[in-house]
C-alpha positions as CSV (number, residue, x, y, z in Angstrom):
1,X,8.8,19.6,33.5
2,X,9.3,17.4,30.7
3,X,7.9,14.4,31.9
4,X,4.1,16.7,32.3
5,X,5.0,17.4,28.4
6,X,5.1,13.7,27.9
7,X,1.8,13.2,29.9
8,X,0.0,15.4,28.5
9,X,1.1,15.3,24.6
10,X,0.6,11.3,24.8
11,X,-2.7,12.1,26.3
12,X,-3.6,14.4,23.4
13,X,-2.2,12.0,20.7
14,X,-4.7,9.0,22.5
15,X,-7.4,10.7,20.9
16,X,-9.7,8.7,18.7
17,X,-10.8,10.7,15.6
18,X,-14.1,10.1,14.2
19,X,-13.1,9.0,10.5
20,X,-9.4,9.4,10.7
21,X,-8.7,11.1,7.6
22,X,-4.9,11.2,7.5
23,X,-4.8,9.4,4.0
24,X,-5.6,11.5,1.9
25,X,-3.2,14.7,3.7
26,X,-0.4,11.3,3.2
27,X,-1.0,11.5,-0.7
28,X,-1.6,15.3,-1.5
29,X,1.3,16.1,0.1
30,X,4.0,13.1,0.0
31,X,4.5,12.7,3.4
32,X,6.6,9.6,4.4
33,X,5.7,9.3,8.3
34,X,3.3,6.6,7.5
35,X,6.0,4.3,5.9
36,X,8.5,4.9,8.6
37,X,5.8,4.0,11.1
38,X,5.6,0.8,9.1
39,X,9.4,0.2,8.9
40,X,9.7,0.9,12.7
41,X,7.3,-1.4,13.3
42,X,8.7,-4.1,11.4
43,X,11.1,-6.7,12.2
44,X,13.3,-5.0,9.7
45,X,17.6,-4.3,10.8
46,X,18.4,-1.7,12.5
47,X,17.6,1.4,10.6
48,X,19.7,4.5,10.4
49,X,17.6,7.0,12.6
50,X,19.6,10.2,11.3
51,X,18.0,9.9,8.1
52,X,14.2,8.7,9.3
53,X,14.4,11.7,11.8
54,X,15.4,14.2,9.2
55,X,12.6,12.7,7.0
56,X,10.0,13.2,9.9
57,X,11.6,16.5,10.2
58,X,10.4,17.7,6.8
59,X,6.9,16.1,7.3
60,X,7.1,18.3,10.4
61,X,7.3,21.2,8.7
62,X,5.1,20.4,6.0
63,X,2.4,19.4,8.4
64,X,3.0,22.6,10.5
65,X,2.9,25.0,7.5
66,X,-0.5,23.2,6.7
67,X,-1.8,23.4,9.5
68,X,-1.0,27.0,9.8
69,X,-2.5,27.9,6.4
70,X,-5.4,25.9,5.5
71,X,-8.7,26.6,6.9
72,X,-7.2,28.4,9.8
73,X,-8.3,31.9,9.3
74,X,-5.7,32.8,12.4
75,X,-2.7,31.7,10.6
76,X,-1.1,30.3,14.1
77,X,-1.4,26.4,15.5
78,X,-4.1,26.0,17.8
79,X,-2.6,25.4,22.0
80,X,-2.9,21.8,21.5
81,X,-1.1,22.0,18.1
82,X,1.4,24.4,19.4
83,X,2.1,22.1,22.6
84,X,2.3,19.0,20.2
85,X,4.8,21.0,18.0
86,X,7.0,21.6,21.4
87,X,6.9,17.7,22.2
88,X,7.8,16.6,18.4
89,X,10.5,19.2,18.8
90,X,12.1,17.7,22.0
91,X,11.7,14.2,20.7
92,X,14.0,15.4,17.6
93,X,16.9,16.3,19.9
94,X,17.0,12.8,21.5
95,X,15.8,10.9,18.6
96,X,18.8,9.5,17.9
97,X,19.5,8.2,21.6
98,X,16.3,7.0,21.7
99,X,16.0,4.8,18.7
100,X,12.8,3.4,17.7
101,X,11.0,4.6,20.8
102,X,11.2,8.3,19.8
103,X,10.7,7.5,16.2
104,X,7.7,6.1,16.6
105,X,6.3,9.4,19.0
106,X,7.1,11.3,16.2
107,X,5.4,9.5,13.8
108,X,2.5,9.2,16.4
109,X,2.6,13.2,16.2
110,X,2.5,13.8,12.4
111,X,-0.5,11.4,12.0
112,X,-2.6,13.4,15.0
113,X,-1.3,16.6,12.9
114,X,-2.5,14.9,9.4
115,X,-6.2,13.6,11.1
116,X,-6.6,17.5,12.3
117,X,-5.8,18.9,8.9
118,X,-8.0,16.0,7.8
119,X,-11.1,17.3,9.6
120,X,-10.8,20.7,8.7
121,X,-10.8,20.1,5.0
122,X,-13.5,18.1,5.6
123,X,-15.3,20.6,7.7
124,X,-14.4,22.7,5.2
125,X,-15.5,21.4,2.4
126,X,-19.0,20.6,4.1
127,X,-19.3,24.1,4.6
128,X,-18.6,25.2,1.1
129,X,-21.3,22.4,0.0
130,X,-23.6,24.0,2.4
131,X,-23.0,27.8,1.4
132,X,-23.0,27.1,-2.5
133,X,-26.2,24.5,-2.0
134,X,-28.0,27.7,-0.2
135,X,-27.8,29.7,-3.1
């Protein structure tokens, strides 16, 4: 069972967004995946994975909250999103067995999350241009 989670969540995060726009999601709301994706990646010591995955865990649930809230009239996480949440969840609990590995799927998680929020706002602002330019 797991291992079809795996599949199909690192299938879902392969996806190549048009424009990422995950930078500006980064900056509004502080997020620090991006610089733990660059420490991870480094040839930096070891670093101490309790306190990167309790960081990722609060971009989690900022990310989440977002995603739930703006320009989602629903107010719930798409199947996708939902299925993605399940997967970051899971690669919490072995996180700290896993090392960089895992910490580096969850960052790969939060920046999918931050590229969807991304193109709504950008949707969404497109459509508030488009409404306000028709009257």
């Amino acid at each position: 069972m797991l291992f079809y989670l795996q599949a199909t969540c690192e299938r879902i995060l392969r996806r190549q967004f048009e424009d990422p726009l995950s930078e500006p999601i980064v900056e509004a709301n502080a997020l620090k995946f991006p610089a733990i994706h660059q420490v991870l990646n480094g040839t930096a010591p070891p670093v101490d994975g309790r306190r990167l995955r309790a960081l990722l865990q609060s971009d989690f649930g900022a990310l989440t909250y977002l995603l739930r809230h703006a320009a989602n009239q629903g107010g719930r996480l798409t199947p996708t999103e939902r299925l993605l949440a399940l997967y970051f969840r899971a690669l919490s609990r072995i996180a700290i067995l896993g090392g960089r590995s895992v910490l580096l799927k969850m960052t790969a998680v939060l920046e999918y999350f931050a590229n969807v929020l991304g193109e709504r706002a950008k949707s969404a602002r497109f459509a508030h241009a488009t409404c306000s330019s028709a009257f």
